[in-house]
C-alpha positions in Angstrom: 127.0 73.3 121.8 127.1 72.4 125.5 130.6 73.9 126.0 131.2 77.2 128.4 131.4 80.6 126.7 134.8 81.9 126.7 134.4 85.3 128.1 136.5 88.3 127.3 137.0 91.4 129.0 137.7 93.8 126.0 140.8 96.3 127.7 139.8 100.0 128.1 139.3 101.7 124.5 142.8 103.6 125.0 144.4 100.3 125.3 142.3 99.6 122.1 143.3 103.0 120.4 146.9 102.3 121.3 146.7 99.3 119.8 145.3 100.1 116.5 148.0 102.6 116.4 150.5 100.7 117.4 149.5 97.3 115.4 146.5 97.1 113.4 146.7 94.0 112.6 146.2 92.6 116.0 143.5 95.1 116.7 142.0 93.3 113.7 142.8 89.8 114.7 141.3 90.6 118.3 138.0 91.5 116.6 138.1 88.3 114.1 138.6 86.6 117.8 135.6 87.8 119.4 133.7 88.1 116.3 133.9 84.1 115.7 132.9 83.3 119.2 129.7 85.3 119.2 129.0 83.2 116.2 130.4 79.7 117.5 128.1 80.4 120.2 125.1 81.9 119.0 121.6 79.6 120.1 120.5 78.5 116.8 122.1 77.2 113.6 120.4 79.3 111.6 120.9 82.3 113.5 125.4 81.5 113.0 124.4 81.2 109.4 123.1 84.4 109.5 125.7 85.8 111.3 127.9 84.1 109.0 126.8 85.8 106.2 126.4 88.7 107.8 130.1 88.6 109.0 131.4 87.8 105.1 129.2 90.9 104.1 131.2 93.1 106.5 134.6 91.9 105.0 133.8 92.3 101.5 132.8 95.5 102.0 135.9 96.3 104.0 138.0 94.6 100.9 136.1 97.0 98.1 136.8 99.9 100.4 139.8 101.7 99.0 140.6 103.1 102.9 139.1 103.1 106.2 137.3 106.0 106.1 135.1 104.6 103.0 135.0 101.4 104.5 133.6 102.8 107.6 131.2 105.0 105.7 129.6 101.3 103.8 129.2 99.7 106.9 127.3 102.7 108.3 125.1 102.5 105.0 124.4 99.2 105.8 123.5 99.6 109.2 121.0 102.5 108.4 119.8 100.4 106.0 119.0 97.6 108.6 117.5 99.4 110.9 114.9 101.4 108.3 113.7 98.2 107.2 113.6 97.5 111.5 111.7 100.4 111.7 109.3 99.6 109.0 108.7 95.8 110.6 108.0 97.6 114.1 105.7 100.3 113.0 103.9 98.6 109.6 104.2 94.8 110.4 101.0 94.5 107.8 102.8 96.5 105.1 105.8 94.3 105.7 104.3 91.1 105.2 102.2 92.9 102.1 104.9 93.6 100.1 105.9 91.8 96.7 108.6 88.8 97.4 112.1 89.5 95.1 111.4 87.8 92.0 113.4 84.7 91.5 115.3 85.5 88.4 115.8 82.7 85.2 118.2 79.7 85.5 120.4 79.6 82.8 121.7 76.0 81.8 125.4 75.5 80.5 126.2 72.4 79.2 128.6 70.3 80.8 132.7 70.7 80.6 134.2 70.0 76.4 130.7 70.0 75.2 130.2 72.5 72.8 127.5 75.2 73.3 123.9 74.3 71.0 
């Protein structure tokens, strides 16, 4: 974890806009670049397991998405989503902390491989 940040200079957002015109694919392979070394390099290792996650979010809504424009329109859900609950830690920290954990669910046990079910 010692090792330099790589920096990048992103090019100017025409360059960018040219380039997602041009070829997609690297536009996308650019951001997958710069994507994984905010997350190589973030502090903590819970924080790139977080980002982790958050990052494999992203691409499965992406992947559900039948085109760009709905795919655009999930990630801006999620992002509103985000920051409401933001909002509500900011300005009601007490009725944060007060509300009722997710309930666990029930584990279901399956029996092992070529035993039959009882």
């Amino acid at each position: 974890m010692n090792e330099p940040r790589i920096r990048r200079t992103l090019p100017a957002f025409e360059v960018l806009a040219e380039l997602g015109r041009r070829d997609p694919d690297a536009l996308q392979a650019l951001g997958r670049l710069l994507t994984d070394d905010v997350i190589k390099h973030a502090p903590r290792p819970a924080s790139r397991r977080r980002l982790e996650g958050l990052k494999f979010r992203i691409e499965m809504e992406r992947r559900r998405a039948p085109d760009a424009l709905s795919a655009c329109v999930r990630l801006s859900q999620l992002m509103h989503q985000s920051l409401s609950e933001l909002h509500t830690v900011l300005n009601e920290p007490d009725g944060f902390r007060r509300q009722a954990p997710r309930s666990a669910g029930t584990v279901l046990g399956f029996p092992p491989a070529g035993q039959e079910p009882v």
